[in-house]
N, C-alpha and C positions, 0 to 999 in steps of 0.2 A: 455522660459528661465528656464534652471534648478535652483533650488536654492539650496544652500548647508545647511545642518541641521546640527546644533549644536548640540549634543547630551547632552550636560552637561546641555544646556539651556532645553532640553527636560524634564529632569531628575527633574530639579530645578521648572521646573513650575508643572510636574505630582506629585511631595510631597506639593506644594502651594496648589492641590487639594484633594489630599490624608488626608492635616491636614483639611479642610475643610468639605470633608465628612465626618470626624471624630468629628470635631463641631457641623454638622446638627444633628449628631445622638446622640450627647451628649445631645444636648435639648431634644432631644423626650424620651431619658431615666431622664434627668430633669423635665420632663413634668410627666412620668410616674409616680418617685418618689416625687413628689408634690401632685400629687391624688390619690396616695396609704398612703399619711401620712409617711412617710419613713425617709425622714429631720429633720420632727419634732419628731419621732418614737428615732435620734439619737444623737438630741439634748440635751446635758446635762448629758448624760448618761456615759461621758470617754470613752474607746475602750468597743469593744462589738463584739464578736464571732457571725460569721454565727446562731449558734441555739442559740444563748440568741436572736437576732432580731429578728429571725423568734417565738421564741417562744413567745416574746415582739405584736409584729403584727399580727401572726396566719396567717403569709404569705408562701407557699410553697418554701423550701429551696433551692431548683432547680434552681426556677426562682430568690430568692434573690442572689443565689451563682454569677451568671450571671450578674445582675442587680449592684452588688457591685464591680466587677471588671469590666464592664466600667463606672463607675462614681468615682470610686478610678485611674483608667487609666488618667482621663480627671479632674483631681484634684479638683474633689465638692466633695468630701470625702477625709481620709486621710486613705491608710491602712499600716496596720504595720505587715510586714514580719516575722517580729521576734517574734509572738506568732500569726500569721493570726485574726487579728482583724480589727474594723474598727473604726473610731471615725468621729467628725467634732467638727473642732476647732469654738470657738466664730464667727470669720470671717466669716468663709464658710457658719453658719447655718443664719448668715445677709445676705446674698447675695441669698441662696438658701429654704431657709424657713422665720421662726419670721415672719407671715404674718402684714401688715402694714408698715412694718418700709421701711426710704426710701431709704436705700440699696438692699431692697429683688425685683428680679429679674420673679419672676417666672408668673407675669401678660405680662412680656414683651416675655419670653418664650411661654406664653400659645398663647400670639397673632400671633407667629411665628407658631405654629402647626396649626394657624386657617386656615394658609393660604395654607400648605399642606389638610388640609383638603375637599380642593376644588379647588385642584390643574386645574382639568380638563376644569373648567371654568375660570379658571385667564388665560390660554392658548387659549382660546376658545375668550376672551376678546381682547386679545392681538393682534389676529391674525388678529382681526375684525374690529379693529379702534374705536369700538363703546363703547360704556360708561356700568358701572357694577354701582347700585345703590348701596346705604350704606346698607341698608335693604335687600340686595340678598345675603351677606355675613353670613356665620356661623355664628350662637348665639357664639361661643366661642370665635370668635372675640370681639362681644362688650363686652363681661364680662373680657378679657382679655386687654381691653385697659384703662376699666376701670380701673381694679387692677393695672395695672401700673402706671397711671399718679396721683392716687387720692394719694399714700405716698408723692408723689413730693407736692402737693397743700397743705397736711397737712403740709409739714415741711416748704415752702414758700411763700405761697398765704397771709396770713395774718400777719406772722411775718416782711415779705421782701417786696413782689410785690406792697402790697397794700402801704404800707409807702413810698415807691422809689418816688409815685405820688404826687403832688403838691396839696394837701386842702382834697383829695382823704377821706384819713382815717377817719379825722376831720367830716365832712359830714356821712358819716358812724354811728360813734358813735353817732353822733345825731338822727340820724333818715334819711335815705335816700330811694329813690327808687330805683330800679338797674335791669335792665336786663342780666341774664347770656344766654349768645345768642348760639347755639349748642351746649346742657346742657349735652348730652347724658343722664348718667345714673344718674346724679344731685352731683354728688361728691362735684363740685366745691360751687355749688348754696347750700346744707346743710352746708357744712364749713365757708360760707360767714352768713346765717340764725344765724348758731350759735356762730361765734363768732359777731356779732353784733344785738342785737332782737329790735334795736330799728328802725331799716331799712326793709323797705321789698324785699323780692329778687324776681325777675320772672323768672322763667327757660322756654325756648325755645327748640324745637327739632323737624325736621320734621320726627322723625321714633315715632310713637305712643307707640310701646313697650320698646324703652326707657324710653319716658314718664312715660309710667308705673311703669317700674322699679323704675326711679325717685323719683316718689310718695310713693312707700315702704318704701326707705329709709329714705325720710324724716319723715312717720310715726313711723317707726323703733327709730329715733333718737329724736321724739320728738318737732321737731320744728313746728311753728305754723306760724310766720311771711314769709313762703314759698309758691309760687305758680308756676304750673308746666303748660306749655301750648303748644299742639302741632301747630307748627306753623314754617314757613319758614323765613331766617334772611330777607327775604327781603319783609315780609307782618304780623310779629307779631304786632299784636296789641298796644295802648296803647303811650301818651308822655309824655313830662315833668321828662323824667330822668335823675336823679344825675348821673349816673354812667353805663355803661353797658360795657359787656367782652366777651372775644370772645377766650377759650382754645381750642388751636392746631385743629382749625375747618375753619378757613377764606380760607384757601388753597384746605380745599375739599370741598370748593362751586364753584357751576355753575357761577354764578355772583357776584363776591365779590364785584365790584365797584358799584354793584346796591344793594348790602346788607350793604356795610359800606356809603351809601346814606341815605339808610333809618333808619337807626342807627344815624347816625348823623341828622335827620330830630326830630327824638323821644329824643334825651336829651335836657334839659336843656341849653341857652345861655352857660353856664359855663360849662356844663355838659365834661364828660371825659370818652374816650373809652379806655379802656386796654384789647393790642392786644398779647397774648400769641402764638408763632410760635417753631416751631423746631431751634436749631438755625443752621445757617447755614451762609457761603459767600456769597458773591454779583456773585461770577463766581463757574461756575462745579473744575476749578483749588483750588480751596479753599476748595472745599468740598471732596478732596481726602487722605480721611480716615476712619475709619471703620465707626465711627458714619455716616459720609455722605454716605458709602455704606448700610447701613442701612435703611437710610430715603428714599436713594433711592431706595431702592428694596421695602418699603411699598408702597410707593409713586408710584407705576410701577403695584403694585395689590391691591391699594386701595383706595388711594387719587385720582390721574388720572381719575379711572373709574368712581368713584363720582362725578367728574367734569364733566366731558363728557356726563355721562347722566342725567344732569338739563341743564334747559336754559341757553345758550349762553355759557356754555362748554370753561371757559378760560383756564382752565390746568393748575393753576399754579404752581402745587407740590411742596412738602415736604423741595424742599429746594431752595425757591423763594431767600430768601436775603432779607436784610431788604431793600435794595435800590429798587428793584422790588415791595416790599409792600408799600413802600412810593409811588409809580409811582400809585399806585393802591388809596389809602386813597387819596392823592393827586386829584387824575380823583373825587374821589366821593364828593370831597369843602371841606375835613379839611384841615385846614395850616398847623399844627405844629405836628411832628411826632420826637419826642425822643427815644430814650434806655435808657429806666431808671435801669433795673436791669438784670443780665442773671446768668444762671446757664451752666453746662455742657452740657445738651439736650435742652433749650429752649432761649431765646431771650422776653424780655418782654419790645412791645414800649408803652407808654402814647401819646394817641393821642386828639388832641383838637381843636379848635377856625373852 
């Protein structure tokens, strides 16, 4: 059967891709200009001519001339035609530079170039059914997921998440134990160390070089009530704890229902697990919008392949739902499973009894 082609619908969906290509490349020129210093080169400075930056940076003019008209194209800059200048307003330099703050963007960009990075093998992955370790991935991946997520945990892991919970905080401030269960690079587990030193924290990770990394930063920052242990969520060591957590990592285990088992085996009668996820619906219909095309595409080269290659490979990816995570906590003996707080990208339950 012939089918007849719409030509406008053609038209409509090849600029649907045209602005898309134009986003991939936006990042990788955001990408560039975050580690040439260039954001922050133009931060604070009002408009600024091609040879004031370059002469500001000591960067070759050619490549800045290029570099400034497509990221003034793709509005992370602002240029001004009427004397060829360029500037960035307060906005643009929160989103695109000000490292730490939790609007800056550029740990979530950098994750996204981890993945062109290693394009060959995500397709190699893909083709094969078979599972990609966390550990086979780009370094720039983990320092890129880090950067991302730790502005989010400084502006709500202890002002917000931690209070949303019932007795939670209180225990805390007194002195608690607390496991942070797939710690990666220890973001979450220094933040916890410091703002509470009368509690101890343990950080968990089955990739040793985060570990490591882990252990820098805690020396880095000074804290002493921290400890870092390579160890898988379903065999660390250690019971009797208050408290233990689990950021945006329960979906890229092989076995959640046998890690939130033994999580729930290691706290305390009372004890309380807070489960940090992507957030996401209970259906793929719920999840059709940029953020879920998002999650879904890391979820497709990074979480999945995680799963898949550790034991018993359930897959549950990036954008399980909280009702699927219940099905999960539930299988491993907690009863009670809440949403105590969320944000824009994540979902945070209090899970217990």
């Amino acid at each position: 059967m012939i089918q007849q082609i719409d030509m406008t619908k053609v038209e409509a969906h090849a600029g649907k891709v045209i602005g898309d290509v134009a986003g991939a490349l936006s990042l990788f020129m955001a990408y560039i200009g975050d580690q040439a210093g260039l954001f922050d080169a133009l931060d604070g400075e009002g408009r600024m001519s091609l040879e004031q930056l370059s002469a500001k940076t000591g960067y070759n003019p050619k490549y800045l001339h290029e570099w400034l008209g497509s990221v003034s194209a793709a509005g992370y800059i602002t240029f001004h035609p009427e004397n060829e200048t360029f500037s960035i307003s307060p906005e643009q330099a929160l989103v695109m530079g000000r490292e730490g703050q939790p609007a800056c963007m550029q740990g979530f960009i950098q994750a996204v170039v981890s993945q062109y990075e290693e394009h060959e093998k995500s397709v190699e992955t893909f083709k094969s059914g078979q599972g990609r370790a966390w550990g086979e991935h780009s370094q720039c991946l983990f320092c890129g997921t880090d950067r991302f997520f730790r502005p989010g945990y400084q502006a709500h892991l202890v002002d917000e998440w931690i209070p949303s919970l019932k007795d939670v905080e209180a225990k805390l401030k007194e002195g608690a134990k607390v496991a942070d269960i797939g710690c990666g690079h220890g973001s979450s587990t220094v933040l916890m160390a410091k703002a509470y030193p009368n509690s101890t924290i343990h950080g968990f990770d089955f990739h040793e070089p985060s570990i490591e990394e882990a252990r820098q930063k805690a020396k880095a920052a000074g804290v002493s009530n921290v400890e870092f242990h390579v160890a898988t969520a379903q065999d660390f060591e250690g019971d009797g704890y208050d408290f233990a957590c689990i950021f945006d990592a329960l979906h890229d285990m092989g076995d959640p229902v046998g890690a939130a088992r033994h999580i729930r085996e290691a706290l305390k009668e009372d004890g309380t697990l807070m489960l940090v996820e992507p957030m996401a619906g209970d259906s793929m219909a719920e999840n059709m919008h940029p953020l879920g095309q998002i999650f879904y595409a890391f979820s497709t080269t990074v979480c999945t392949p995680a799963s898949l290659s550790q034991p018993v490979g359930l897959g549950l990816g990036a954008q399980a739902g909280q009702k699927r995570l219940t099905e999960v906590l539930e299988e491993a003996g907690f009863g009670n499973v809440r949403r105590s707080a969320e944000t824009p990208t994540n979902m945070v339950l209090e899970v217990t009894g």
